[in-house]
C-alpha positions as CSV (number, residue, x, y, z in Angstrom):
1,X,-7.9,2.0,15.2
2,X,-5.2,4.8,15.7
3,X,-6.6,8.1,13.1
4,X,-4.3,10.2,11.9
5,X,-5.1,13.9,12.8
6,X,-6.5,16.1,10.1
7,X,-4.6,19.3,11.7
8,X,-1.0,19.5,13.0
9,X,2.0,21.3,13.2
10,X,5.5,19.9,13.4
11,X,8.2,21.2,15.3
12,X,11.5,20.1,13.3
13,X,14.8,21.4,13.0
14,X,14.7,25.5,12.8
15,X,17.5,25.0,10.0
16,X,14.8,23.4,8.1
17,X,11.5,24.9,9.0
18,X,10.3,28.4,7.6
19,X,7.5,29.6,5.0
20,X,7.6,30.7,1.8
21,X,8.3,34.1,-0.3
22,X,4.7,34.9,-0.3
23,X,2.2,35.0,2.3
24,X,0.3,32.5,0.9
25,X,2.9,30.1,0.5
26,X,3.0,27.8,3.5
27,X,5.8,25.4,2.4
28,X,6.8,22.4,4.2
29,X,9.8,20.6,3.9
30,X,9.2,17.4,2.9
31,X,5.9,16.6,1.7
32,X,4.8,12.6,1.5
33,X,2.5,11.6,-1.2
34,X,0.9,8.5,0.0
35,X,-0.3,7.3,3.4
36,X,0.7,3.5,3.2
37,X,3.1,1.2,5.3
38,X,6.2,3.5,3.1
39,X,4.7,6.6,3.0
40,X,3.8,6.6,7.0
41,X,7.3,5.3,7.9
42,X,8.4,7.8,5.7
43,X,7.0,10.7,7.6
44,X,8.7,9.2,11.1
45,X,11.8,9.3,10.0
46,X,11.4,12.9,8.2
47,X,10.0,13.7,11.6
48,X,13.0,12.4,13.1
49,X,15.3,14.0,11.2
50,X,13.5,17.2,11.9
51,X,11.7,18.0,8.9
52,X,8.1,19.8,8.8
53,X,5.9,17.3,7.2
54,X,2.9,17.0,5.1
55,X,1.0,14.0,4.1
56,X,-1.1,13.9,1.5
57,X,-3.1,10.5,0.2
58,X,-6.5,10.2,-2.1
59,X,-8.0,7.7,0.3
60,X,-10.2,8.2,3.1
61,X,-8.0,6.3,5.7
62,X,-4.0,5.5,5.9
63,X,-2.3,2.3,4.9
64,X,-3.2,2.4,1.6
65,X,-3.9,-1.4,0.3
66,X,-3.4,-3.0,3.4
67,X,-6.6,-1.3,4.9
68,X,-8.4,-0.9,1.6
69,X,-8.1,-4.4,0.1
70,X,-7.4,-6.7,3.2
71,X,-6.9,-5.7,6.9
72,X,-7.6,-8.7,8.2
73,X,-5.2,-10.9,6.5
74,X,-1.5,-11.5,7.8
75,X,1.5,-10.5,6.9
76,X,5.1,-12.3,7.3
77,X,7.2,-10.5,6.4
78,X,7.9,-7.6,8.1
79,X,10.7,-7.6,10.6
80,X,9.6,-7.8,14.4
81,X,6.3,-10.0,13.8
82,X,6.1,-13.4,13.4
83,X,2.9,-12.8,11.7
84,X,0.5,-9.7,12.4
85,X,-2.8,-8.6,11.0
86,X,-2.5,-6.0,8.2
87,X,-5.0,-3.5,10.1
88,X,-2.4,-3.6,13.2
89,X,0.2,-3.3,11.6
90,X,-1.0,-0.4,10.6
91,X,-2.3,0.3,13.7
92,X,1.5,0.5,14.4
93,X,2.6,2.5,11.4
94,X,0.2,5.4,12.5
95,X,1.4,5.6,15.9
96,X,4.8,5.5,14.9
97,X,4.2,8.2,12.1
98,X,2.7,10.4,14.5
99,X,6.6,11.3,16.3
100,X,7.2,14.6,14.6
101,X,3.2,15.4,14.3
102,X,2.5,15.9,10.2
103,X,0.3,17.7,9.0
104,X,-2.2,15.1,7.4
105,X,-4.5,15.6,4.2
106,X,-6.8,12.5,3.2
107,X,-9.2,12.0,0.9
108,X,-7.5,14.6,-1.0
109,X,-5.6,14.1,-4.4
110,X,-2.4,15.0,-5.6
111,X,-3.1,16.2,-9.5
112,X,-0.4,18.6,-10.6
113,X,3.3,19.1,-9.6
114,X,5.4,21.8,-10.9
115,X,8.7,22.7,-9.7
116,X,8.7,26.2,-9.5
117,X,11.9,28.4,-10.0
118,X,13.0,29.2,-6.5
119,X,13.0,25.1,-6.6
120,X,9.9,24.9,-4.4
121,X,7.7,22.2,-5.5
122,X,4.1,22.9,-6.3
123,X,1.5,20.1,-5.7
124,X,-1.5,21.3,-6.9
125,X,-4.8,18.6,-5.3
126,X,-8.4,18.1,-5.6
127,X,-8.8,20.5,-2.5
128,X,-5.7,22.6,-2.5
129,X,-2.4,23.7,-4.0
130,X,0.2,22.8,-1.3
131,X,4.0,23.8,-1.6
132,X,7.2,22.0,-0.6
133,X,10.8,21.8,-0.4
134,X,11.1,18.4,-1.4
135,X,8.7,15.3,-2.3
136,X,8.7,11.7,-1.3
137,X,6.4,10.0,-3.5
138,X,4.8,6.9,-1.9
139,X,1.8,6.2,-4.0
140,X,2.3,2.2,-4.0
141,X,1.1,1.0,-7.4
142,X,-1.3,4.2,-7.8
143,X,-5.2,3.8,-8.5
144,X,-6.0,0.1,-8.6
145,X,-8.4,-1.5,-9.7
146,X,-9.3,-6.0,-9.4
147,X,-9.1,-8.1,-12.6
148,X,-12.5,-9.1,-13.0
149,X,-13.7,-12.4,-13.5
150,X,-15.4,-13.1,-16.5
151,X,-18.0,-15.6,-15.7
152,X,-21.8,-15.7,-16.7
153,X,-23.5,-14.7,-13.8
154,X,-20.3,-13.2,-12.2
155,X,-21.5,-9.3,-12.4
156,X,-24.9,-10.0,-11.0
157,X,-23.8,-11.3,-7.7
158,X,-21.1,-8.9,-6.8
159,X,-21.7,-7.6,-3.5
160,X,-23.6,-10.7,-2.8
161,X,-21.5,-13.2,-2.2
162,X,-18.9,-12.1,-5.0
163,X,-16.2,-10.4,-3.7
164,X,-12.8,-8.7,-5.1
165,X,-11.9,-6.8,-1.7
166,X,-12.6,-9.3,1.2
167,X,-11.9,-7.0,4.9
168,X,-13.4,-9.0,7.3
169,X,-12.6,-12.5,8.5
170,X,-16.0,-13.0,10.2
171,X,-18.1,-12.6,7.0
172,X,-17.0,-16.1,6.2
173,X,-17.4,-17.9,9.4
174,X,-19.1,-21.3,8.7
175,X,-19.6,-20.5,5.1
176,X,-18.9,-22.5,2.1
177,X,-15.9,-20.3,0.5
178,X,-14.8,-20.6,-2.9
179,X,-11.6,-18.5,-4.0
180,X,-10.1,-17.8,-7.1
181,X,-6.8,-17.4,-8.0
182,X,-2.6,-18.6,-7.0
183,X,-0.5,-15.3,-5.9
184,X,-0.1,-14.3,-2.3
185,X,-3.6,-13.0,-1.8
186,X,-5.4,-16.1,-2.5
187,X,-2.7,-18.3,-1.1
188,X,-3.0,-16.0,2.2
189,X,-6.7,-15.8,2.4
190,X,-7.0,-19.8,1.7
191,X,-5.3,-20.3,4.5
192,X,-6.6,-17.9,6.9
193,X,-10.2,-18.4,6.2
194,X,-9.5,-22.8,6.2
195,X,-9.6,-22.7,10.3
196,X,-12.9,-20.3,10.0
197,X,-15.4,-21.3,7.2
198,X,-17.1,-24.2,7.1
199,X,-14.8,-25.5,4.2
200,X,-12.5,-23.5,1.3
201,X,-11.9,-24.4,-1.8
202,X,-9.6,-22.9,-4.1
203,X,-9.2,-23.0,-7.5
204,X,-6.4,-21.7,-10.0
205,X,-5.7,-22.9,-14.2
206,X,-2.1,-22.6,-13.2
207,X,0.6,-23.3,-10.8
208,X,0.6,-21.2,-7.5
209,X,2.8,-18.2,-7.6
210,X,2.3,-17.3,-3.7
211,X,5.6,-17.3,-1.0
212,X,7.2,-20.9,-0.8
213,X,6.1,-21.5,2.7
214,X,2.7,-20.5,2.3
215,X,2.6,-22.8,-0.6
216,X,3.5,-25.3,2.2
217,X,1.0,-24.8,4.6
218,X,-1.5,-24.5,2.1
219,X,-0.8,-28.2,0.9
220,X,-0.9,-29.2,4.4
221,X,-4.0,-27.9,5.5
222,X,-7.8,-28.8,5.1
223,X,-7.9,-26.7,1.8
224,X,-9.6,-28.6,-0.9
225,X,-7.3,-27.3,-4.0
226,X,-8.1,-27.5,-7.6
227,X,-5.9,-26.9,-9.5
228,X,-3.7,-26.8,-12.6
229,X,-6.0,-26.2,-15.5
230,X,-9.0,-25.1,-13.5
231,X,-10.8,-22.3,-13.7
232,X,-14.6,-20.8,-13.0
233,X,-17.5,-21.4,-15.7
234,X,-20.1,-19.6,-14.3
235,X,-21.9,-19.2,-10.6
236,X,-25.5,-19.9,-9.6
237,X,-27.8,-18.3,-7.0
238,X,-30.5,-19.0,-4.7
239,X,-33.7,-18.0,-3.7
240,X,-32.5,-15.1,-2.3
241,X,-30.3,-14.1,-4.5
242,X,-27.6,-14.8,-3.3
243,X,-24.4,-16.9,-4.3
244,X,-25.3,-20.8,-3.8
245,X,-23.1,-22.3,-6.4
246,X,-20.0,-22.1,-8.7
247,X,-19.0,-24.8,-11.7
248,X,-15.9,-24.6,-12.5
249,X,-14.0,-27.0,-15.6
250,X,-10.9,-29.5,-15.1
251,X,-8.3,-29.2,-17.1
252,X,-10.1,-32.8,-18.6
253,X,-13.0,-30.8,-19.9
254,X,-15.0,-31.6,-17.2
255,X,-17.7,-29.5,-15.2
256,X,-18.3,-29.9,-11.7
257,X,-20.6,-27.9,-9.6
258,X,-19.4,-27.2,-5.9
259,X,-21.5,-25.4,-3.3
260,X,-20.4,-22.1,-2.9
261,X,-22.2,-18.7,-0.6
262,X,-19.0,-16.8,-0.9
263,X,-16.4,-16.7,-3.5
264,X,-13.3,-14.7,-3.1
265,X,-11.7,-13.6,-6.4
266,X,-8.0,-13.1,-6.0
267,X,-6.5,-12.7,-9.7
268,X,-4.8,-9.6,-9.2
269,X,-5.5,-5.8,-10.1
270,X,-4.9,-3.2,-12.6
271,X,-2.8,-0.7,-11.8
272,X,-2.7,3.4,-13.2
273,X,0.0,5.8,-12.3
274,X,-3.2,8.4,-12.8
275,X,-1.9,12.3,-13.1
276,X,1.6,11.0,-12.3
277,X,2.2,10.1,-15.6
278,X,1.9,13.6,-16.6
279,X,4.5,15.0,-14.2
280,X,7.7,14.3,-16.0
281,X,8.8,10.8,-14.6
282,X,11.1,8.6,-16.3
283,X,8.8,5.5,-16.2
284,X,9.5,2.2,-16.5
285,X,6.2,-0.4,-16.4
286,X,3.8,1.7,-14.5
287,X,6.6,2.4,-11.8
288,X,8.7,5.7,-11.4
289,X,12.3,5.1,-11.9
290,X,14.5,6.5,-9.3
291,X,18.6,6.4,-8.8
292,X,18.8,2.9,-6.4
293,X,21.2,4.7,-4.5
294,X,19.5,7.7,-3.5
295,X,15.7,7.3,-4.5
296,X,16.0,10.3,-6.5
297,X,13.5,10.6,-9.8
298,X,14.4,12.5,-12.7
299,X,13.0,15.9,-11.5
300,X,15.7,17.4,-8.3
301,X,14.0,17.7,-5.4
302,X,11.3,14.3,-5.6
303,X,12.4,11.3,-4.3
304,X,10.1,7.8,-4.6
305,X,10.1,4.8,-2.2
306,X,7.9,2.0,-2.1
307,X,6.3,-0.3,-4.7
308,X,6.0,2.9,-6.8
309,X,9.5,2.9,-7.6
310,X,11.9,1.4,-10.2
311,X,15.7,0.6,-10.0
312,X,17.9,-2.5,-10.9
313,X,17.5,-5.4,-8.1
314,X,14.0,-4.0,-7.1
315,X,12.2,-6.1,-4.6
316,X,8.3,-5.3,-4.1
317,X,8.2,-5.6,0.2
318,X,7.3,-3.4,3.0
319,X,10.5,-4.4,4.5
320,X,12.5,-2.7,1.4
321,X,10.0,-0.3,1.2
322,X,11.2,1.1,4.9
323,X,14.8,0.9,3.9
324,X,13.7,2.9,0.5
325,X,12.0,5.2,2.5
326,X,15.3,6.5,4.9
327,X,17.6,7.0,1.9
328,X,15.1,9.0,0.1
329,X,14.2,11.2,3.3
330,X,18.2,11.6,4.1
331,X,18.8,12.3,0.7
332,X,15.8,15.0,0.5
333,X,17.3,16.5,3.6
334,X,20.5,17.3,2.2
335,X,18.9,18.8,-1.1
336,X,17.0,21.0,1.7
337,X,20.3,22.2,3.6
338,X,23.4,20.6,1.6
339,X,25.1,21.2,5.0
340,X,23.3,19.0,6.8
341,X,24.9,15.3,7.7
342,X,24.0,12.9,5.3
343,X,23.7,10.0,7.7
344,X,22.5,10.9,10.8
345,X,23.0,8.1,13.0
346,X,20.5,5.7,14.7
347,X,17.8,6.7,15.8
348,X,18.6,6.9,19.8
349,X,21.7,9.3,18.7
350,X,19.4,11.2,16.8
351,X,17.0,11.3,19.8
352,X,19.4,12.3,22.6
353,X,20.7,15.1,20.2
354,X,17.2,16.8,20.1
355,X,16.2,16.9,23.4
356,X,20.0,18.1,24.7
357,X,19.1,20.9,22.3
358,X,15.7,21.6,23.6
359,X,17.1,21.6,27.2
C-alpha cells in the first residue's frame, strides 16, 4: 500500500505560492479537508493547477470509507475499471495525489475555521492551527458511525463473529456467513464473499435497495436470500464463545435457526457533520450546501466536493465526486488570483505549459 508522506513541500505556480503577514503564518493555498477518493483527487488537480497544498484528515490512513469500512470489496463504478478493489483503488488515488507533493496531516482533526480579515482562512485542529487561502472541504458524510443491530445476544459477540466493518475477504473463507441488510454494502459483500465462504445467506425485512445489476447477479448466484419481511431475532454461541448461530423470523411469524460463525451487518450508518456544523454552513440534511455551479458554500473562499455536499440534481458517486472536485479547485484558484484562467485546459496542455516554463 502507497502512504502518503507526513512532510512535503509543493512547488506550484509562484503567482500562487507565498507565506503569510506574520512569521508564523505558513499559509497554503488551498487546503483539502478530507483524504478520501474526492479529497485525494482533489489535491492532484490543485497540484496541477499549481497550487501549494495541504491535506488534512482525522483518520489514521487516506481513502476515508473505502479503507476504513471495506477495502476489499469492489467497486463499479468508477470510470476506467471494470471492477477494482476499494484498497487499489486507492492505492491509485494516492499515487495520483502525490503529483504536486502536499503537504499531508492525518490523524489530525479539523475543529475550528474562521475566516480571518485579510480573507485567509484559519483551521484551527487537534494538533495545530493551519492557515489557508482557500478550502476544499472533502469530509464525505463526516464521523460515522454503523446502525446497530438490536438483537439479544447481538452486543456480546461483536468482535467475535459480529461484524459492522468487514476489511478482509479471507476472514470468511469456508465459513458459514450470515449478512444483514439490502443497500449496496450488503448486496456487494453477498456477492463477493458467495465464491469464498462455505455458504451466504442474506437476509433483509424489505426489498433490496442495492445497484440494479448487482441485484441481478445476486439472484443468479448461489446466495441463499431471505427476504421480504425477514429480519434477525437473536444469535447463539458456542463453546468458545463464539458466533454458531442466528434465528431470524419470516414474515409468516416463523423462527428458523440457520448456522451461522460470521454475520456481517450491513444496515447502514449514522452520520455527524461533528464541529462543521458550527462553522457557518448553510446545511441541508447533514450535507453542506454549495452553489452546483461552482462548489462554493456560503462562506467566500471554502468550496465542498464529495458526498459532503448539497445542490439540486446531487448524485452520491466517486465518479461525480471527481468532477465536483475540479470545479471547486478551478473555482478556488480564481478566488486566489481573479486573473488567473478559469479553465485551464486538459491536463496534457496544462502539463506541457509547466515544464516549457521550468526549461
Amino acid at each position: 500500500m502507497t502512504t502518503l508522506p507526513t512532510t512535503s513541500n509543493g512547488h506550484g505556480d509562484p503567482a500562487l505560492n507565498g507565506h503569510g503577514d506574520g512569521p508564523h503564518h505558513d499559509v497554503y493555498d488551498v487546503t483539502i479537508v478530507g483524504a478520501g477518493p474526492t479529497g485525494l483527487f482533489s489535491a492532484f488537480y490543485a497540484g496541477l493547477r499549481g497550487a501549494r497544498v495541504q491535506i488534512i484528515d482525522s483518520l489514521e490512513e487516506a481513502g476515508g470509507a473505502l479503507t476504513a469500512i471495506y477495502p476489499e470489496k469492489y467497486i463499479y463504478d468508477v470510470m476506467g475499471f471494470p471492477r477494482v478493489l476499494a484498497k487499489d483503488f486507492v492505492e491509485q488515488c494516492l499515487i495520483q495525489s502525490q503529483r504536486g507533493q502536499p503537504t499531508v496531516h492525518l490523524n489530525e482533526e479539523v475543529r475550528e475555521l474562521e475566516r480571518l480579515p485579510d480573507g485567509t482562512i484559519r483551521l484551527g485542529t487537534t494538533r495545530a492551527e493551519r492557515f489557508s487561502r482557500a478550502v476544499i472541504i472533502c469530509a464525505g458524510v463526516g464521523a460515522f458511525e454503523p446502525k446497530r443491530l438490536e438483537a439479544p445476544g447481538i452486543r456480546d459477540l461483536e468482535g467475535h463473529g459480529v461484524h459492522y466493518f468487514a476489511k478482509r475477504v479471507e476472514d470468511f473463507r469456508d465459513k458459514h456467513v450470515v449478512i444483514v441488510g439490502g443497500g449496496d454494502s450488503a448486496a456487494d459483500w453477498a456477492v463477493t464473499l458467495e465464491p469464498v465462504a462455505r455458504h451466504v445467506t442474506l437476509i433483509h425485512r424489505s426489498k433490496f435497495r442495492a445497484h440494479e445489476s448487482t441485484i441481478a447477479e445476486l439472484e443468479a448466484s448461489d446466495v441463499d436470500l431471505r427476504y421480504p419481511g425477514c429480519e434477525i431475532v437473536s444469535v447463539g454461541a458456542g463453546e468458545s464463545g463464539h458466533l454458531s448461530a442466528v434465528t431470524y423470523r419470516d414474515a409468516e411469524g416463523t423462527e428458523t435457526t440457520i448456522p451461522a460463525e460470521e454475520l456481517i451487518v450491513a444496515i447502514g450508518f449514522v452520520a455527524d457533520l461533528g464541529p462543521l456544523k458550527t462553522w457557518g454552513f448553510e446545511l441541508q440534511r447533514n450535507q453542506i450546501v454549495v452553489d452546483g455551479t461552482t462548489m462554493a458554500t456560503n462562506i467566500p473562499g471554502v468550496y465542498g466536493a464529495g458526498d459532503i455536499v448539497a445542490y439540486p440534481a446531487k448524485f452520491k458517486l466517486i465518479a461525480t465526486g471527481a468532477a465536483e472536485a475540479v470545479t471547486a479547485v478551478n473555482h478556488a484558484i480564481t478566488h486566489i488570483d481573479p486573473k488567473a484562467r478559469l479553465d485551464a485546459g486538459h491536463s496534457t496542455t496544462i502539463m506541457e505549459k509547466r515544464e516549457k516554463a521550468v526549461r
